[in-house]
C-alpha positions as CSV (number, residue, x, y, z in Angstrom):
1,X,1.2,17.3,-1.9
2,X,-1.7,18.3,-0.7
3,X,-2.1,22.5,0.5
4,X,-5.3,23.9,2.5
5,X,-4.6,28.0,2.4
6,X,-0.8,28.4,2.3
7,X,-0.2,25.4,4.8
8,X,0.8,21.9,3.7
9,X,-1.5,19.5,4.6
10,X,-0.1,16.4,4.2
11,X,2.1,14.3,0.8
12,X,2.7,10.8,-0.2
13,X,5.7,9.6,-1.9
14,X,5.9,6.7,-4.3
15,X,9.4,4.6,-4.9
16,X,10.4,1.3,-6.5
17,X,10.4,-1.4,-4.1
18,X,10.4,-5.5,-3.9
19,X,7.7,-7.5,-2.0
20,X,9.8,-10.4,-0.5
21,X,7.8,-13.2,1.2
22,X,8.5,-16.8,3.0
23,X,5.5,-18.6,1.4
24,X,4.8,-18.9,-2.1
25,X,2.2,-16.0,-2.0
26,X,0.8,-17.1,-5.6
27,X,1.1,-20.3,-5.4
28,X,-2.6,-20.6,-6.1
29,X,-2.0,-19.2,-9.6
30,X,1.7,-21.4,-9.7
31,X,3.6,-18.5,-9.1
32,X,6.8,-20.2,-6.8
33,X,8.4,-16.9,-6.7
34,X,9.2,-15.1,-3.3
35,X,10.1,-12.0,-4.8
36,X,8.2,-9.3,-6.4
37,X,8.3,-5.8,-8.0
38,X,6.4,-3.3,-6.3
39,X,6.0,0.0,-5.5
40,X,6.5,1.6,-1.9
41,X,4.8,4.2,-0.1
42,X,7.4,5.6,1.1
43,X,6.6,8.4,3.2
44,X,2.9,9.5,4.1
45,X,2.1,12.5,6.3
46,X,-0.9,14.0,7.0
47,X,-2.1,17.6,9.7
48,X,-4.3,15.7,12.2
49,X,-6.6,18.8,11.5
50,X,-7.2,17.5,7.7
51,X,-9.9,14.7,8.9
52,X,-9.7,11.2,6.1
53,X,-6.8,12.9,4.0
54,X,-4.6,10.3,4.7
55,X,-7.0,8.1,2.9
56,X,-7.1,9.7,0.3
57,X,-3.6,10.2,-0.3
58,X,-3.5,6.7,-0.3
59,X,-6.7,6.0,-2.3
60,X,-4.7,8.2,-4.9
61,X,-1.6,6.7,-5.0
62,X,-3.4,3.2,-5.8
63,X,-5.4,4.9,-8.5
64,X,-2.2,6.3,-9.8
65,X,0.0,2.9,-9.7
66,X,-3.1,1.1,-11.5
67,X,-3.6,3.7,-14.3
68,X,-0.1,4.8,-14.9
69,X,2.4,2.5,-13.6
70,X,1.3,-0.7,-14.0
71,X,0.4,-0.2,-17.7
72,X,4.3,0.8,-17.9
73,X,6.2,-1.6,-15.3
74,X,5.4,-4.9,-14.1
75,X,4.0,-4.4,-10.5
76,X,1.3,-6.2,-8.9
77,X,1.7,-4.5,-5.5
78,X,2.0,-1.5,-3.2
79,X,3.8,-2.5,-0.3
80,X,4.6,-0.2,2.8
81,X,6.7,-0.4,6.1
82,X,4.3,0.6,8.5
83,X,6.1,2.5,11.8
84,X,5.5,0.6,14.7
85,X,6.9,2.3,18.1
86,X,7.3,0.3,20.7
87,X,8.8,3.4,23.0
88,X,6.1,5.5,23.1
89,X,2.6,4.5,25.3
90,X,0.4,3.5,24.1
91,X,2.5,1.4,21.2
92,X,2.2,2.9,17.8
93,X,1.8,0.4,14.7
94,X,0.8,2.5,11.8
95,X,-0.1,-0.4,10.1
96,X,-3.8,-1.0,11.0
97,X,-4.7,2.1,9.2
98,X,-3.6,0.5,6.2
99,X,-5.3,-2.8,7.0
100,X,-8.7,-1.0,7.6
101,X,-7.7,-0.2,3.1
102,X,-7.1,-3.8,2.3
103,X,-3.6,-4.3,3.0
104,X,-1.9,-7.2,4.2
105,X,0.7,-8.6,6.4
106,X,4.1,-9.6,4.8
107,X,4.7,-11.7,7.4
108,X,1.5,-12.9,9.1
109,X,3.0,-14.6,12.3
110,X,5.6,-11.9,12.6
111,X,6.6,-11.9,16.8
112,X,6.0,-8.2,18.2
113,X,7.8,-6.0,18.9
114,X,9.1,-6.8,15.4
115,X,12.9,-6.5,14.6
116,X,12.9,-3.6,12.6
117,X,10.9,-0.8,13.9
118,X,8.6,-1.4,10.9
119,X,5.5,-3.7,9.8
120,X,6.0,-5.0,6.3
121,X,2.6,-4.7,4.3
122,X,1.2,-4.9,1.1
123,X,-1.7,-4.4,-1.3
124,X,-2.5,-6.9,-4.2
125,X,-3.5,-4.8,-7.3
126,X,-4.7,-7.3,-9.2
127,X,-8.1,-7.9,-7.9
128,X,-8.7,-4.3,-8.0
129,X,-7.2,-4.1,-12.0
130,X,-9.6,-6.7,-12.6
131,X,-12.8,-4.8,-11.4
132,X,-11.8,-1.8,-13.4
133,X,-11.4,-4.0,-16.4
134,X,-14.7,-5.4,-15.6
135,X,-16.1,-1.9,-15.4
136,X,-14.7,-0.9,-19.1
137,X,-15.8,-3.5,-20.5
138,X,-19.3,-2.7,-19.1
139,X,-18.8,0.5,-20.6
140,X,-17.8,-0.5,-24.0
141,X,-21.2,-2.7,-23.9
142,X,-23.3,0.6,-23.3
């Protein structure tokens, strides 16, 4: 939660969630599973005053998962349903914001409008775990 003065300015929430696909995703790495642990962003909100704190919230919440969840529970990734209004012009899919940060489409050839009045999307962690790694290590060296 996020306050500027004595106004909220926006939150995140974080929840336990499953990434389910139709491919293998990790197949490259002879993973045949379809099914993964995650965890969700669940809700995000932000005051269209408070100009890239959405971002940030969401730059937070990876940080968090890497450095305290994932040492704890087996997740490789931060999925989200992205809102996507089909009722309202222009059509709202709340999902490119989180494309623009890296995310990715659950279903890449999903038909639009899609059935649920959600995009499911994800974030791999594990290139980004790997970089920190990289960067301790570097440290160590120093």
């Amino acid at each position: 939660m996020v306050r500027v003065e004595d106004a909220l300015a926006g939150y995140i929430t974080l929840l336990a969630d499953k990434l389910q696909v139709e491919n293998a995703l990790l197949a490259q790495e002879s993973v045949k599973y379809r099914t993964f642990p995650a965890i969700k962003i669940g809700l995000l909100a932000v005051d269209r005053r408070t100009k890239g704190l959405g971002v940030r919230l969401v730059e937070w919440a990876i940080d968090y998962v890497i450095t305290e969840v994932v040492p704890v529970v087996g997740v490789r990734f931060i999925t989200v349903d992205a809102l996507y209004d089909a009722d309202v012009e222009p059509t709202y899919d709340a999902s490119g914001f989180y494309v623009k940060l890296g995310f990715e489409f659950a279903d890449p050839i999903e038909l639009l409008p899609p059935i649920n009045p959600y995009r499911t999307i994800y974030l791999d962690l594990k290139p980004l775990i790997e970089v920190l790694a990289t960067e301790d290590m570097d440290e160590d060296l120093i």
